[in-house]
N, C-alpha and C positions, 0 to 999 in steps of 0.2 A: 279682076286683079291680075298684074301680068306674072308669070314665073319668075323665079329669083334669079334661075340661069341665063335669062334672056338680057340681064341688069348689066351694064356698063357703067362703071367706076372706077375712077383713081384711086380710091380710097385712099388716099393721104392723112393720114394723123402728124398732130406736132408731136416733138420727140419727147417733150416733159410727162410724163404721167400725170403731171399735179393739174397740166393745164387738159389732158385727156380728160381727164375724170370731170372737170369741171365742166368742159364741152357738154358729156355726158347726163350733167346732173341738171344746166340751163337751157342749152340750146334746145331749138323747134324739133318735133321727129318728124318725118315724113314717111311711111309705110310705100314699099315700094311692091310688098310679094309676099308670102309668107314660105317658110321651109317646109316642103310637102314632106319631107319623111320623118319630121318631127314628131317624137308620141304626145306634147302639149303645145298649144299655139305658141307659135315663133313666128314674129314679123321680121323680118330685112325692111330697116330702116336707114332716109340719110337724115346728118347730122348737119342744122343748120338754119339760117335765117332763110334761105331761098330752097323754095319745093323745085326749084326747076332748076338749082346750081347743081356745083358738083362736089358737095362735101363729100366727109367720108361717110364709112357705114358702121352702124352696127346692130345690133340683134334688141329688138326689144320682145319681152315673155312679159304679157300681162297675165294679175293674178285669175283674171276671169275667165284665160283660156287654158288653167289647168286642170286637168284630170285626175278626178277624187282619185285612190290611192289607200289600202287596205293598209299597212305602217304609216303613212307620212301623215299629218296633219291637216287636212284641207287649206289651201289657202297659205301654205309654208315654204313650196318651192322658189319662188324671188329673194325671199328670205336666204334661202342657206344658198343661191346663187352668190349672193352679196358677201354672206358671212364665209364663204371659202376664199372669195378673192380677199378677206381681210388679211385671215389666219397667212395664205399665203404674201400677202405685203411683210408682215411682221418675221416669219420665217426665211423670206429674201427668196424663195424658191423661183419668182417669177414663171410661173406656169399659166396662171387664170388671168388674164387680161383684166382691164381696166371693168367695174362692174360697180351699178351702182343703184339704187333702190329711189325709182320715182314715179310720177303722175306720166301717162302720156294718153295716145288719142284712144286707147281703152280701155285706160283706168290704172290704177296705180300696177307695178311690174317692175321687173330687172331691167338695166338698160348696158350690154354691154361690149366695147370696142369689137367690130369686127378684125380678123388680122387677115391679111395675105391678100391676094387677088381674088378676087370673085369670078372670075370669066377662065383661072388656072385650075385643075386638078392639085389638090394637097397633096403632099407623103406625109405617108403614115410608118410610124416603127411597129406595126403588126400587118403580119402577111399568113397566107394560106399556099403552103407548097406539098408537092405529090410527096408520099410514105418515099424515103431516103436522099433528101433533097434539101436537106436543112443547111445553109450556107452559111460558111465561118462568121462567127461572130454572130448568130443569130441562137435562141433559145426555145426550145419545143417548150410548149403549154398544153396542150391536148390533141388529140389522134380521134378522126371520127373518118364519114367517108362523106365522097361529095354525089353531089345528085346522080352520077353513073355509079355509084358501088363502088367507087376506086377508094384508095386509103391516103388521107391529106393528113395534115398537120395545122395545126397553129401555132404560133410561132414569133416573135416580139425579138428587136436586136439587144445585144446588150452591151450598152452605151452609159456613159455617167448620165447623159439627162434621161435616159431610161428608169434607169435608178432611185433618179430623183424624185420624179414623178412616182414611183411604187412608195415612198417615202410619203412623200405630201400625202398622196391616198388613203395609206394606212391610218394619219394625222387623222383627216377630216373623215374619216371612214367611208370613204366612196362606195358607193352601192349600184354605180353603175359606168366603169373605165371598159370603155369598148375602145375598138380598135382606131374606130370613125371619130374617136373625141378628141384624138392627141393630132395632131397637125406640126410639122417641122418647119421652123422660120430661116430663115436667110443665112444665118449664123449659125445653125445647129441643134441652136435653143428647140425645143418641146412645149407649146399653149398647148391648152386642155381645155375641153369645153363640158358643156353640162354638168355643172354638179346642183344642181336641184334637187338631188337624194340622196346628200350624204349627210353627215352630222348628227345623223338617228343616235339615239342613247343606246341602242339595242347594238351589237356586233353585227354589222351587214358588209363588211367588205364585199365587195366583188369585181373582179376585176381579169383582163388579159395578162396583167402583169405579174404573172405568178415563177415566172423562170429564177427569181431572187428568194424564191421563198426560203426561210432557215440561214441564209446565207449575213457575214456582219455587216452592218451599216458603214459606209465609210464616217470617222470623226466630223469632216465638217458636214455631210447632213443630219448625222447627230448633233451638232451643234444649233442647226438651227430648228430641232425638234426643241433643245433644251430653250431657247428663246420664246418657242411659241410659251410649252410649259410656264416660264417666268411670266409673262404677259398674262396667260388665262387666271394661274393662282394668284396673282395681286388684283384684289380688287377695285385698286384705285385705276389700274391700267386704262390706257385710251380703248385699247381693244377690248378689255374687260366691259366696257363701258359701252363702247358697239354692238358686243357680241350680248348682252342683255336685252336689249332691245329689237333681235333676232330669232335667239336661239331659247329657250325653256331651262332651267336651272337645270335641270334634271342632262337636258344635254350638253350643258358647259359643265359639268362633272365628268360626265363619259369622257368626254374632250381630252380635258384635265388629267383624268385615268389613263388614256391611251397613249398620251405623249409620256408619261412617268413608265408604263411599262415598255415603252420601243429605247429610252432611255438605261431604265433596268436590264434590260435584253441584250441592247446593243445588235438586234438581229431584226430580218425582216418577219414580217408574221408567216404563219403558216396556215393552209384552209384548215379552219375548227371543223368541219362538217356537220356544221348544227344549221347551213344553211348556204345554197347553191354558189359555187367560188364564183364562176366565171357568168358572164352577162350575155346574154342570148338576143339578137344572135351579136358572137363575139366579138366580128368586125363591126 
């Protein structure tokens, strides 16, 4: 199987989501590599009637190449793949790319739009800089040392779609926001990848993005907390309706609870210490 990085692609999507998603949900995959630093199988896939065109790409996780997991469910993580890009469509956050739950060549899995170039280095809004090196507008998270014994930092900008993403997080209870998942697009905007461990009932946040902690919400991503909220507690909702068929009662309640307390609060959360904040390693 050849490396992912060796992989040349346009990767061109059309601009509608509706017809993304649909690409996603019909078209052929074609496995081209898998992503070696993956902790569950992740194929680099193209999207398409031709194994030898040049559609675009994207990431398919089938459920047979996850690894069992001492909290999560076996066999769960495609699931709450899916069920986060909902929550985020309904909340307008635009963070999780196009993500959608189906059969492909092993077995049913998430299948979801690649973004960006494949053959470019991403930026990322988390960095590692030496002990008094922290540049304007950027926010300390933790002080450790690096392989010589010197004293670094980590460190995350602070940006509205910064923000917004520690929002959404809190939302879907991310249990695993490294530095390596948020990717900056063209525009400014922040995608986010992996969330296959969040949505737990249990309080698992964890995350880089702790420089907002205690700090208020701004109103409009407070508002689109209060959206999700509306959606989850109506049961007749569409989302209600999807997210049933994903998620366990018991975690579309937690859901429910978390968006009514970030609404109560008006603030970002802060580490409970009833269990490890940040995700290792944190890039």
């Amino acid at each position: 199987m050849p490396a992912c990085e060796r992989v040349q692609a346009l990767n061109e999507w059309p601009d509608d989501p509706a017809v993304v998603t649909e690409l996603l949900r019909r078209a052929d995959l074609h496995v081209l590599g898998a992503l070696r630093e993956a902790s569950n199988l992740a194929l680099l896939v193209r999207v398409g009637d031709d194994a030898d065109g040049d559609g675009p790409l994207a990431i398919y996780k089938p459920i047979s190449g996850e690894r069992p997991l001492w909290d999560f469910p076996d066999g769960s993580l495609a699931a709450r793949e899916v069920a986060a890009r909902l929550v985020n469509e309904v909340g307008g956050w635009d963070v999780v790319p196009e993500t959608v739950l189906r059969d492909g060549p092993q077995g049913p899995g998430s299948v979801q739009r690649w973004v960006g170039d494949p053959e470019v280095a991403p930026e990322h809004p988390v960095d590692v800089v030496a002990e008094g090196e922290v540049p304007p507008g950027w926010l300390p998270v933790l002080r450790g040392e690096d392989q010589l014994g010197r004293p670094v930092i980590v460190l995350h900008e602070d940006s509205p779609a910064a923000r917004s993403v520690a929002v959404f997080d809190a939302v879907i209870n991310n249990s695993d926001r490294k530095g390596s998942h948020l990717v900056r697009v063209g525009d400014g905007r922040l995608r986010g990848f992996d969330h296959g461990v969040s949505l737990h009932e249990e309080d698992k946040l964890r995350t880089v993005l702790w420089g907002f902690a205690g700090e208020p919400i701004a109103p409009d991503e407070l508002a689109r907390v209060e959206r999700v909220l509306a959606a989850v507690s109506d049961g007749t909702s569409s989302l209600r309706t999807e997210l049933d068929e994903l998620l366990t009662p018991a975690e579309l309640a937690a859901l429910e609870a978390r968006c009514r307390a970030l609404v109560d609060s008006a603030a970002y959360p802060v580490p409970s210490g009833d269990w490890p904040s940040i995700p290792w390693p944190p890039l």
